[in-house]
C-alpha positions in Angstrom: 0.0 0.0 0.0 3.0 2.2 1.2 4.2 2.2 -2.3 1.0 2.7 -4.0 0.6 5.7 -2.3 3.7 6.9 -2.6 3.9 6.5 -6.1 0.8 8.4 -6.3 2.0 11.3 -4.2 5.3 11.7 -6.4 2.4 11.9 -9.4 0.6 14.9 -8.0 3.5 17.0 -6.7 6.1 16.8 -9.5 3.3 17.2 -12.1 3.0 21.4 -11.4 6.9 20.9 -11.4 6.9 19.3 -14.9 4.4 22.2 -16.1 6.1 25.4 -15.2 9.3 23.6 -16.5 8.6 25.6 -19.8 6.7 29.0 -19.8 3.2 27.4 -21.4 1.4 30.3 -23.6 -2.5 30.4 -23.0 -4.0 30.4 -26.8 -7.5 30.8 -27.8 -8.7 28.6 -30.8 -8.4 32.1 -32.7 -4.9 33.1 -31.7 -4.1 29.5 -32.7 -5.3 30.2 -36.0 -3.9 33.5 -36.2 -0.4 32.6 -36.0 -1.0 29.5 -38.1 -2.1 31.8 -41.1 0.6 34.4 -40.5 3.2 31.9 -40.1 2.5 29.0 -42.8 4.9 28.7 -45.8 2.6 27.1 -48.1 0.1 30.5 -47.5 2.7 32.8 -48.3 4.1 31.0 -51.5 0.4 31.3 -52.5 0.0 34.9 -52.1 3.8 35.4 -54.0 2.0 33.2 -57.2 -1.1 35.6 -56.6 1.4 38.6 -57.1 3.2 36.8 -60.4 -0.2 36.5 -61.8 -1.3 40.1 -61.7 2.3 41.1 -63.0 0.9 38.7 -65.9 -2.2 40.7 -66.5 -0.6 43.7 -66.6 2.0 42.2 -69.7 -0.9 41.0 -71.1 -2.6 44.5 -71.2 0.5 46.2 -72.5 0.0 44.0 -76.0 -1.8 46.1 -76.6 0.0 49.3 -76.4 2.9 49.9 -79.4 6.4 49.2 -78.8 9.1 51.9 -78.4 12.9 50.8 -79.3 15.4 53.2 -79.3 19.3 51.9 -80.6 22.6 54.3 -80.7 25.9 53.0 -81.6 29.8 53.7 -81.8 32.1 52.7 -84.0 35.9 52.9 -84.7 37.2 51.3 -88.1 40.9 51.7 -88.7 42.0 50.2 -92.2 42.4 51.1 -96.2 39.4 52.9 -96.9 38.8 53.5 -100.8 38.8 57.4 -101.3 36.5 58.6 -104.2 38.3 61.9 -104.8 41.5 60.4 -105.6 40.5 57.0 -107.0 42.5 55.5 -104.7 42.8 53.1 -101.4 44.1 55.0 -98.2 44.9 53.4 -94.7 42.8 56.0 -92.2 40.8 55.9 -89.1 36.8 56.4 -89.2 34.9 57.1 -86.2 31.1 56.9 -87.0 28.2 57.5 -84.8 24.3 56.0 -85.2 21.1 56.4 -84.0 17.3 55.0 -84.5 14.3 55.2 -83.3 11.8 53.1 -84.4 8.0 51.7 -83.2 5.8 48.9 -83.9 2.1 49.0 -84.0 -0.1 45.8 -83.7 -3.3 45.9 -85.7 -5.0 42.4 -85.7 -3.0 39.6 -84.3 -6.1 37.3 -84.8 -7.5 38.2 -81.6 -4.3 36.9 -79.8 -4.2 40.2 -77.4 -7.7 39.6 -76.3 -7.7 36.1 -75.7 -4.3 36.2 -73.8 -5.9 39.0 -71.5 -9.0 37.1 -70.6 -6.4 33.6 -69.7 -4.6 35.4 -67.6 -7.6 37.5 -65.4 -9.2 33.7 -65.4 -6.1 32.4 -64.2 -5.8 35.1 -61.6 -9.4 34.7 -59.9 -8.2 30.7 -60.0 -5.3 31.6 -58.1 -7.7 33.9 -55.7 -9.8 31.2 -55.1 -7.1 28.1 -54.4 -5.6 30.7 -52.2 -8.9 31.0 -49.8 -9.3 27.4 -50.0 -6.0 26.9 -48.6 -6.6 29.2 -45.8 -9.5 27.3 -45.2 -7.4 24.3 -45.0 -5.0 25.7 -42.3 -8.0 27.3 -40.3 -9.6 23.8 -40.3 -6.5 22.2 -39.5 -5.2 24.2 -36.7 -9.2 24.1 -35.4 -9.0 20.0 -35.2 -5.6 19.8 -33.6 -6.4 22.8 -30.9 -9.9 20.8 -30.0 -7.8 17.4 -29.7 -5.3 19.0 -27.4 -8.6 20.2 -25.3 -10.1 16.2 -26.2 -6.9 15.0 -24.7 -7.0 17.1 -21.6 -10.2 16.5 -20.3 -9.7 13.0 -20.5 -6.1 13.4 -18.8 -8.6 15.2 -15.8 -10.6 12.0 -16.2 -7.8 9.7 -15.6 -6.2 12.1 -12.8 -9.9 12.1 -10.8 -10.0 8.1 -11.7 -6.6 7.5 -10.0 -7.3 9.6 -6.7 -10.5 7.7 -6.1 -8.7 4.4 -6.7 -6.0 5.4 -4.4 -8.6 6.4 -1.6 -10.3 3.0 -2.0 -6.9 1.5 -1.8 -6.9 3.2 1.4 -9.8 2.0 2.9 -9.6 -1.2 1.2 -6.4 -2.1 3.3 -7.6 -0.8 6.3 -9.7 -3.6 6.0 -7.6 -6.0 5.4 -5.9 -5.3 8.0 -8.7 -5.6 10.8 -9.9 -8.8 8.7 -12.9 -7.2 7.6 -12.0 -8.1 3.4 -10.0 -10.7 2.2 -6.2 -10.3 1.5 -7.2 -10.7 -2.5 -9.2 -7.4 -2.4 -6.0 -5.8 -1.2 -4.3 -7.2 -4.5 -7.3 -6.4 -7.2 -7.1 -3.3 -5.4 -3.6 -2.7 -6.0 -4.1 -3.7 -9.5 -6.3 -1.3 -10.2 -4.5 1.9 -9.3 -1.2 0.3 -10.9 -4.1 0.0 -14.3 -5.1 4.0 -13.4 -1.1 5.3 -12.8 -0.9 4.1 -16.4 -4.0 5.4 -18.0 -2.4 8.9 -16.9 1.0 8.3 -18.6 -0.7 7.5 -22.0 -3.1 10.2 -21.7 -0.6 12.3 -20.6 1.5 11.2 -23.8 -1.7 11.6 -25.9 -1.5 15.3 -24.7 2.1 16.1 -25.5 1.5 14.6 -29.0 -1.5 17.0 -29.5 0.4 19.7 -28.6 3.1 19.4 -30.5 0.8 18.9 -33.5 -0.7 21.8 -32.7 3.0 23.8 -32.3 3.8 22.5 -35.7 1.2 23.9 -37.4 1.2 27.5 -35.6 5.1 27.3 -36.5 5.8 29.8 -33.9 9.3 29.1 -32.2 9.0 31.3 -29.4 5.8 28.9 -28.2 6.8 26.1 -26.6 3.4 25.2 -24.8 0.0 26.1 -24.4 -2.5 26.5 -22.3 -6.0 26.3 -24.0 -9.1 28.5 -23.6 -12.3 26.6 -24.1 -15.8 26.9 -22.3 -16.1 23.6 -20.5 -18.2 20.6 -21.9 -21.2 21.0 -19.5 -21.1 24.8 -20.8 -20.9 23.9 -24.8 -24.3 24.4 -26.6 -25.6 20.9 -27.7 -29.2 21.6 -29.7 -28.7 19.8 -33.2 -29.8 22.0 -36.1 -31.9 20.8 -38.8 -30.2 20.0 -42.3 -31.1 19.3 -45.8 -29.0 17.3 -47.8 -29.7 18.2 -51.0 -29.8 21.9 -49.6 -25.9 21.5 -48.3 -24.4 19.9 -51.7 -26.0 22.6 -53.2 -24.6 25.1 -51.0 -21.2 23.7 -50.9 -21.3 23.6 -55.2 -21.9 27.6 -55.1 -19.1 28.7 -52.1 -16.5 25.5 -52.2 -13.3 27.8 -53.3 -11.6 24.7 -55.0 -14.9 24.2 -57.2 -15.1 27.4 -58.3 -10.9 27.7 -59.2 -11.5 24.8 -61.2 -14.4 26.9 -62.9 -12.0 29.6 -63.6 -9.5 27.2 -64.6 -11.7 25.8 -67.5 -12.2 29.3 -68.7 -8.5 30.0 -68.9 -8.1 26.9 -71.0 -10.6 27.9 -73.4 -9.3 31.3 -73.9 -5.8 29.2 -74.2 -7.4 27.8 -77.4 -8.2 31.2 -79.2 -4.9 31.9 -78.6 -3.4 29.0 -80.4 -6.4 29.7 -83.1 -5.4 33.1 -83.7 -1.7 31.6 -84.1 -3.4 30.2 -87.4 -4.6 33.6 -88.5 -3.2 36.4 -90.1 -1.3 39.2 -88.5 -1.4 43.0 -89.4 0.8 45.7 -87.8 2.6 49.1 -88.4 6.2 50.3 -88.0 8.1 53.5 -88.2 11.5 54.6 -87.5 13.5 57.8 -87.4 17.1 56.8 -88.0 20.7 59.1 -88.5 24.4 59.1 -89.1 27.5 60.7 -88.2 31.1 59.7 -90.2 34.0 62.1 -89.5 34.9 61.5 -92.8 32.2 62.7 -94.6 32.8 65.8 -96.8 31.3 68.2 -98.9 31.3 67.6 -102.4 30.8 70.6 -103.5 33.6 72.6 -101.1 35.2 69.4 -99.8 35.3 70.0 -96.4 34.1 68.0 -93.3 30.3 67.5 -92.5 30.0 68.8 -89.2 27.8 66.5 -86.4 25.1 68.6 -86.0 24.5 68.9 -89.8 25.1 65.2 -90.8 23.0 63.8 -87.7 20.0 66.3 -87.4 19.7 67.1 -91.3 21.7 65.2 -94.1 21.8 61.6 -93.2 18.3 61.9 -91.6 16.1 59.0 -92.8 12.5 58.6 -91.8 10.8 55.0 -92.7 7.0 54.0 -92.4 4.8 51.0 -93.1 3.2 47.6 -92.5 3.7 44.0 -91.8 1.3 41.4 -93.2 2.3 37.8 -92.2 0.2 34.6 -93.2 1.1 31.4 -91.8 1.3 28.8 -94.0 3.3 26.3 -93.1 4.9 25.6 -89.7 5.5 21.9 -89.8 2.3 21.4 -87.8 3.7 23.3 -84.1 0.6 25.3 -84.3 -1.7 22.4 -85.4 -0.3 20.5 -82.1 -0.6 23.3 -79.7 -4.0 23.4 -80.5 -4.5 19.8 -79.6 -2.5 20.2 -76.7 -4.9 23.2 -75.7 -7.9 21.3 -76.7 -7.1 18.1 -74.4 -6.4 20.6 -71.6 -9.5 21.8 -71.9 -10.9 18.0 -71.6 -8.8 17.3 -68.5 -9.9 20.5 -66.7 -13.9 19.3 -67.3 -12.9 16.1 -66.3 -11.5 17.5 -63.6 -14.3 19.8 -62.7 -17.0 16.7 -62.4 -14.4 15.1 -60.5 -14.9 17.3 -57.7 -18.4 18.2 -58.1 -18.5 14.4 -57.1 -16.1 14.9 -54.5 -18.1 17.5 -52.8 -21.3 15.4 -53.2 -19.4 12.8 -51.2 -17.7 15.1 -48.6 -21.2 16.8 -47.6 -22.7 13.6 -47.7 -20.5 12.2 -45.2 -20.7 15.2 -43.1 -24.1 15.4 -43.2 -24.4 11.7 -42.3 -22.2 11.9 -39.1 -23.9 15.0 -38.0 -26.8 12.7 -37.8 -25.0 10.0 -36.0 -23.3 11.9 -33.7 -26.7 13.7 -32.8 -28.0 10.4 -31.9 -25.0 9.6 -30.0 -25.4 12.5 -27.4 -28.6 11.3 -26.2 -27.2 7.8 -26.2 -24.1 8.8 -24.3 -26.1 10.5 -22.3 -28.6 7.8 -21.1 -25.0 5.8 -20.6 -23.4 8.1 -18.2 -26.4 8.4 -15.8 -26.9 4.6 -15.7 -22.9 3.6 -15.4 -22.9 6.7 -12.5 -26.1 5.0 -11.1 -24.5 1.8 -11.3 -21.4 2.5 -9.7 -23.2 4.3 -7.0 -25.4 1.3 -6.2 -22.2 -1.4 -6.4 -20.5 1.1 -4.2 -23.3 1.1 -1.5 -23.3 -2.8 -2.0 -19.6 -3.6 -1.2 -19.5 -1.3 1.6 -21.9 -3.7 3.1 -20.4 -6.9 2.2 -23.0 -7.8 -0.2 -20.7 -7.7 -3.6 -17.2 -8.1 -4.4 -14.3 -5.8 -5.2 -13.9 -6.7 -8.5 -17.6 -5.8 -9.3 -17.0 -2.6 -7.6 -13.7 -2.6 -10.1 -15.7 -2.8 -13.0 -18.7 -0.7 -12.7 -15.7 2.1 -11.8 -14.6 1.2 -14.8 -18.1 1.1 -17.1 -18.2 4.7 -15.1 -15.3 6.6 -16.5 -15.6 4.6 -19.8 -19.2 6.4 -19.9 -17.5 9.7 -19.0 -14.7 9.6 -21.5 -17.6 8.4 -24.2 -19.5 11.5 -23.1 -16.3 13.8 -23.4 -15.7 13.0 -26.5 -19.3 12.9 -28.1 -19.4 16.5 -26.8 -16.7 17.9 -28.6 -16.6 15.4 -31.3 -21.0 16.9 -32.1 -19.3 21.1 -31.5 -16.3 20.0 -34.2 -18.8 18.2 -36.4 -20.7 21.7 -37.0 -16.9 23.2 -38.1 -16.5 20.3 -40.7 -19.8 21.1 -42.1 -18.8 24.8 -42.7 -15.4 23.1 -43.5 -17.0 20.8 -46.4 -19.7 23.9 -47.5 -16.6 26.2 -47.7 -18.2 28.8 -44.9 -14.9 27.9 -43.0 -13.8 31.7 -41.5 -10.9 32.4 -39.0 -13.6 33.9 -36.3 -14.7 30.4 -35.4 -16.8 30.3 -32.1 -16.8 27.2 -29.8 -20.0 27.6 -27.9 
């Protein structure tokens, strides 16, 4: 017994010791969420592609707009140079300066422009909405694992209450024994049983610490190392079921999921990535001009033969001006056109494909949901009716062995039936609150502001 108790006593003082070993920080399901969507990698490579895909829609706007090149060049030429005046070859150094200007002006690229424009603003909106989805992922997430750590806890309480009440009837049990008033084998079940409790609290407690470091990893906050939770308690949690329509929620969940309506936008970007490869097949029409001038130091004169100055060869004599337009029809390509556009087209089937895929995805998701809503509604009354007649039941054994009329090892397991019912009951509670968060989850109403209630 004098081990037993001892044992137990160790438990209860060097578990506070244990606890304040490492600074625990009290979270709210929301702060847990916060720092899970400030801190995940995966969010804030999203939001970078979110960024690269409006720098796309504004290239694809500027197609439209005429290009502006301007090009001025140096050169040195050391050599013979042949010199008209004299008929004749003369080894002499050139310097020579150019410039141009020039612009191109699209007309018709076969609607190419437009089609490009409308790919990328229908990638973009895809982008937006895997983006929300995925936050909706890591709010879900961080929700389940900060609702297991509280699962986990309350049970640990369980198991901690469980083990002081064995270890008072351990108590009494060999007081007994020692006066002759039970058997020496009650002392022994007894015994047993607390040795069964002490270990029911090291792998709840381990249940715990695995929680919470789930938890930690998705927060991915260094500077947290543990947490206290904020939650009402179960007794306080709201339990009246809500009504639901099936039909209603896959319905709902087609018109909000995020991931159902990127793949929407997805399909459109594919079908505007035809046109493009279409208007590839089409003729194209633009316009060019160019201003464009010279400077040689060794132009001269003809009439006085001297040397062309800069300012009058570059702004006046060797000024030429150019103007005009490009026509090209494709004709042959040897068929890269003709198998873009069939690698367009069977993109466009995969992405329907796709798209029915998780229209029955959804159906299947919501249905489940939906389906354990229902069962779990069924199993708070159940649990329920279990807990009062395993507490009855315990009470009335209790009442029986203290007067000889039943043995310790019925006592044994009606405490047992007991906090099986209460760690049934536990867990139906907070297993019917979460079910309501996987609805939203699975209907894509999934916010950060969740309220446990």
């Amino acid at each position: 017994m004098n081990k037993f108790f001892i044992t137990g006593l160790l438990l209860f003082l060097l578990t506070p010791f244990y606890a304040n070993a490492q600074t625990a920080t009290e979270l709210t399901i929301e702060d847990a969420i916060d720092l899970a969507l400030t801190n995940n990698f995966q969010l804030r490579q999203a939001e970078n592609n979110l960024d690269l895909a409006e720098t796309r829609i504004w290239s694809a706007r500027a197609d439209f707009l005429p290009s502006l090149n301007a090009q001025f060049s140096g050169t040195r030429q050391a050599g013979l140079d042949f010199i008209p005046e004299d008929l004749a070859f003369e080894d002499r150094v050139t310097y020579a300066v150019s410039g141009n200007i020039s612009t191109n002006i699209p007309i018709f690229t076969g609607f190419r422009n437009i089609a490009n424009l409308r790919s990328t603003e229908a990638s973009k909106l895809s982008q937006e909405e895997r983006l929300q989805r995925l936050r909706e992922n890591i709010i879900f997430e961080t929700a389940s694992r900060y609702l297991q750590v509280v699962l986990n806890e309350q049970l640990l309480d369980i198991a901690e209450v469980t083990l002081e009440a064995s270890m008072s009837q351990l108590e009494q049990v060999s007081a007994q024994v020692e006066v002759g008033a039970r058997p020496t084998v009650d002392l022994f079940n007894q015994e047993a049983t607390v040795a069964s409790d002490e270990l029911e609290i090291v792998q709840r407690q381990n249940a715990l610490d695995v929680s919470i470091a789930q938890l930690l990893r998705i927060m991915q906050d260094e500077s947290i190392t543990d947490v206290i939770t904020v939650l009402p308690e179960a007794e306080d949690l709201s339990l009246v079921p809500i009504d639901l329509n099936l039909q209603e929620l896959i319905q709902t969940a087609l018109e909000s999921r995020s991931d159902y309506r990127a793949q929407e936008y997805e399909i459109e970007s594919n079908i505007n990535e035809i046109r493009i490869q279409r208007s590839n097949m089409l003729p194209s029409l633009s316009a060019s001009a160019s201003l464009s001038s010279r400077y040689s130091d060794q132009l001269t004169d003809p009439l006085t033969g001297r040397s062309v100055d800069f300012s009058d060869q570059f702004f006046d004599r060797s000024v030429t001006r150019t103007a005009g337009f490009t026509l090209q029809i494709p004709i042959f390509n040897r068929w890269n056109n003709r198998t873009s556009m069939q690698s367009a087209q069977i993109q466009l089937k995969n992405s329907r494909l796709e798209l029915d895929n998780i229209r029955f995805q959804v159906s299947e998701e919501v249905r489940q949901a939906y389906n354990d809503y229902q069962s779990i509604v069924k199993q708070l009354e159940s649990t329920e009716k279990a807990l009062r007649a395993a507490e009855r039941a315990y009470e009335t054994e209790l009442q029986r062995y203290e007067i000889g009329a039943s043995t310790l090892i019925e006592l044994n397991q009606a405490n047992a039936n007991f906090v099986q019912a209460q760690s049934n009951r536990i867990q139906t509670i907070y297993n019917f609150v979460f079910q309501e968060k996987i609805l939203d989850y699975y209907l894509g109403r999934v916010t950060a502001d969740i309220q446990i209630n």
